[in-house]
C-alpha positions, 0 to 999 in steps of 0.5 A: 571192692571191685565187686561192690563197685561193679554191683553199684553200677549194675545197680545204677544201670538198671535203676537208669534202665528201669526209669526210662522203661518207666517214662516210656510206660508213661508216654504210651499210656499218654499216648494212648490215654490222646487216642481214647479221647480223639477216639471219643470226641470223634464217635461224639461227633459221628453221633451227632452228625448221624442225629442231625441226618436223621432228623433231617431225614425226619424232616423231609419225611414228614414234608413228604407226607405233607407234599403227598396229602396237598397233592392228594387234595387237588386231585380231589378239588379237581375231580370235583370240579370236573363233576361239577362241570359235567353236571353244569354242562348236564343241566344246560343241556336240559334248559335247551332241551327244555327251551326247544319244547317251550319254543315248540309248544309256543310256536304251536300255540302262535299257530293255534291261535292264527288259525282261530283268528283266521276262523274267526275272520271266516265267520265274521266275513259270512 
């Protein structure tokens, strides 16, 4: 009787023994089932984060490109203004040239003419 009371409650002991082995069991799968799922949510957060800086990154790109193509069109309205003063400053250059011929050859002419006036004079007065 000894016997089967001590082999009762060896039983119970490890019956005792195998349940809190067997909540323990149940607390780290628990345990670990929290870190696997804080684990994801914070790699999906991570990924989002990264999907965000690289559209941003994207964005900024592409506001580069934009910056690079308006900078890229000034200077080239600017030469071409500056072209187009060159030829201005060319062509007043030729109108005064031209204006100093005409002067001279008007001038020329006036002198011409006096000394035709001054002949005709001469004859008139003989």
């Amino acid at each position: 009787e000894d016997a089967t009371k001590a082999r009762l409650e060896a039983a119970e002991e490890r019956a005792a023994a195998d349940a809190r082995l067997e909540a323990a069991r149940k607390e780290h799968e628990d345990m670990l089932e929290r870190y696997r799922a804080r684990s994801a949510a914070a790699l999906r957060r991570a990924g989002e984060q990264s999907i965000d800086r690289g559209a941003r990154a994207a964005d900024l790109e592409a506001q580069l490109a934009d910056a690079r193509k308006d900078a890229a069109d000034a200077a080239k309205q600017r030469d071409d203004a500056l072209a187009d003063a060159e030829r201005a400053r060319l062509l007043e250059q030729e109108a005064a040239a031209n204006y100093e011929r005409e002067a001279e050859r008007a001038e020329a002419a006036n002198a011409t003419a006096a000394r035709a006036d001054a002949a005709v004079a001469d004859a008139n007065a003989q």
